[in-house]
C-alpha positions in Angstrom: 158.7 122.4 99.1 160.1 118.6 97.6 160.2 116.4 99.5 157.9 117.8 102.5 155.6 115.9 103.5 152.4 117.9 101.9 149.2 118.6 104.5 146.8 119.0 100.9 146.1 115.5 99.8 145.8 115.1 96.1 142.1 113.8 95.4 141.9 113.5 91.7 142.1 115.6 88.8 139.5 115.9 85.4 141.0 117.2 82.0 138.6 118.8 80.3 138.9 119.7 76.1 138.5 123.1 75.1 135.1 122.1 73.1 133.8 121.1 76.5 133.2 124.0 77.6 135.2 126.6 80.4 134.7 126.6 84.4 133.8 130.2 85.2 133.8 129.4 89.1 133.3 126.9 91.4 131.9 126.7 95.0 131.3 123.5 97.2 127.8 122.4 98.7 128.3 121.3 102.1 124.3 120.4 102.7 124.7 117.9 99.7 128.5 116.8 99.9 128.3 118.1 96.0 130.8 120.4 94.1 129.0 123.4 92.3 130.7 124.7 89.1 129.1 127.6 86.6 130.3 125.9 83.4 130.2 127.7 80.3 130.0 125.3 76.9 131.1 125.9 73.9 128.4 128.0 71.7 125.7 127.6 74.7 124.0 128.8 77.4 125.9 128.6 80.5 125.3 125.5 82.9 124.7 124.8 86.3 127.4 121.8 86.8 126.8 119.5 90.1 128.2 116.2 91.1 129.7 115.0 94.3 134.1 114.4 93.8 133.6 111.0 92.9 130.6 111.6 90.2 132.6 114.4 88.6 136.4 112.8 88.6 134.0 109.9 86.8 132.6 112.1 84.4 128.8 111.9 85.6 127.9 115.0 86.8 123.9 117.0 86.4 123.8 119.8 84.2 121.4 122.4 83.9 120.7 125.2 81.7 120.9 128.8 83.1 118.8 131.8 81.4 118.2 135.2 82.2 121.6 135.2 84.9 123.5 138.2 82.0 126.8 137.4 80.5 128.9 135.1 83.0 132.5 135.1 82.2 134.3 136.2 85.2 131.3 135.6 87.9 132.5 135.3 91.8 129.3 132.5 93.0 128.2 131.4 96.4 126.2 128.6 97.4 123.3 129.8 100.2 124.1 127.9 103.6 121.1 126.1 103.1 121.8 124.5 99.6 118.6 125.8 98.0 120.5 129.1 95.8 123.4 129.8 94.2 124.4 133.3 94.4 125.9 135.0 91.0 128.0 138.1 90.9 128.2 138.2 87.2 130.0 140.3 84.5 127.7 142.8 85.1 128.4 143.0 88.2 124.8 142.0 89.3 123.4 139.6 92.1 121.9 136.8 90.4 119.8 134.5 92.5 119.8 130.6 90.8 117.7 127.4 92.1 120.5 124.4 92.6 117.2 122.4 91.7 116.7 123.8 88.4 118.8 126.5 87.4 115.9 129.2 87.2 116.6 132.5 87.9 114.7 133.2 91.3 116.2 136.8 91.9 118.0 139.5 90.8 119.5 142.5 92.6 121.7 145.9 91.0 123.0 148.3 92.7 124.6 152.0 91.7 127.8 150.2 92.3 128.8 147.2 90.8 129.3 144.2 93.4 132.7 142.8 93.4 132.4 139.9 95.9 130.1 137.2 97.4 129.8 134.7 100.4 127.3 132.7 102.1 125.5 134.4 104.8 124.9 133.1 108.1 121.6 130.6 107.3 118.7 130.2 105.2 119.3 132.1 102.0 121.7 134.8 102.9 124.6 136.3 101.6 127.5 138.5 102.0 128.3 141.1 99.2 131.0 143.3 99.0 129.9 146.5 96.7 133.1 147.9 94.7 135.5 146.5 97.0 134.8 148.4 99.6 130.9 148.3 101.5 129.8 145.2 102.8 125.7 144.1 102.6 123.7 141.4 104.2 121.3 140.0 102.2 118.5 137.4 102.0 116.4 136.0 99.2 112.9 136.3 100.7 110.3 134.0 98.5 106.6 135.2 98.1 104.0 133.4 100.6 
C-alpha cells in the first residue's frame, strides 16, 4: 500500500543481461549465510551459483558447472539442512542429488510419478517430496561407507 510503512526491507537488487544467463530457482543456505541459485548461461551447462547477499549484489559470486542433473528449466531446488546437497526436481521431474562443494551429481531418484515439489527435511541430508501434487515422501541421501 503507498505510503505504509513496509515490514520487507529492500536489501539490494542485481540486473542481470540476457547473455548472462537465466536463474532457474533459487534457495538460501542458512549453514553458510550463502544464497544458492541454479543459473542457466547462455549456450552452457547449467551452474551452481553461490555467494553470500553482499558477494552477489557485488558481482562475486562461485560458480560451478553441473553435469548429468537432465534438462533444468523449470526445476523446484532445496538445499539439505545440513548445507552439504542441493536437492533438484528438474524438468524431468526427477530428484537430482548435487554437492554445494562441487556441483557433482551425488544421486539420483525417479519415480512412476513425476515429483512436483521439494523441501529440506528435518537434518542431515533429508528431504521432503511431493509426488504429482499429491503424496508426500521422506527421503535421505545415504553415502556409501
Amino acid at each position: 500500500r503507498p505510503g505504509a510503512d513496509s515490514p520487507l526491507e529492500r536489501i539490494g537488487e542485481r540486473l542481470f543481461a540476457v547473455r548472462e544467463g537465466l536463474c532457474v530457482a533459487m534457495d538460501y543456505d542458512h549453514t553458510r549465510g550463502k544464497l544458492v541459485l541454479l543459473w542457466q548461461p547462455e549456450g552452457k551447462y547449467p551452474v551452481l551459483r553461490t555467494a553470500t547477499v553482499e558477494e552477489f549484489l557485488a558481482n562475486r559470486f562461485l560458480d560451478r558447472e553441473i553435469q548429468g542433473a537432465g534438462l533444468l528449466g523449470d526445476s523446484r531446488i532445496a538445499v539439505s539442512p545440513d548445507g552439504r546437497v542441493l536437492g533438484i526436481t528438474n524438468s524431468g521431474r526427477e530428484l537430482v542429488c548435487v554437492s554445494l562443494e562441487t556441483g557433482e551429481l551425488v544421486a539420483s531418484l525417479a519415480g512412476s510419478l513425476p515429483f512436483t515439489h521439494i523441501a529440506p527435511g528435518g537434518e542431515g541430508t533429508s528431504f521432503w517430496l511431493v509426488q504429482a501434487h499429491d503424496v508426500v515422501y521422506g527421503c535421505t541421501l545415504v553415502e556409501p561407507a
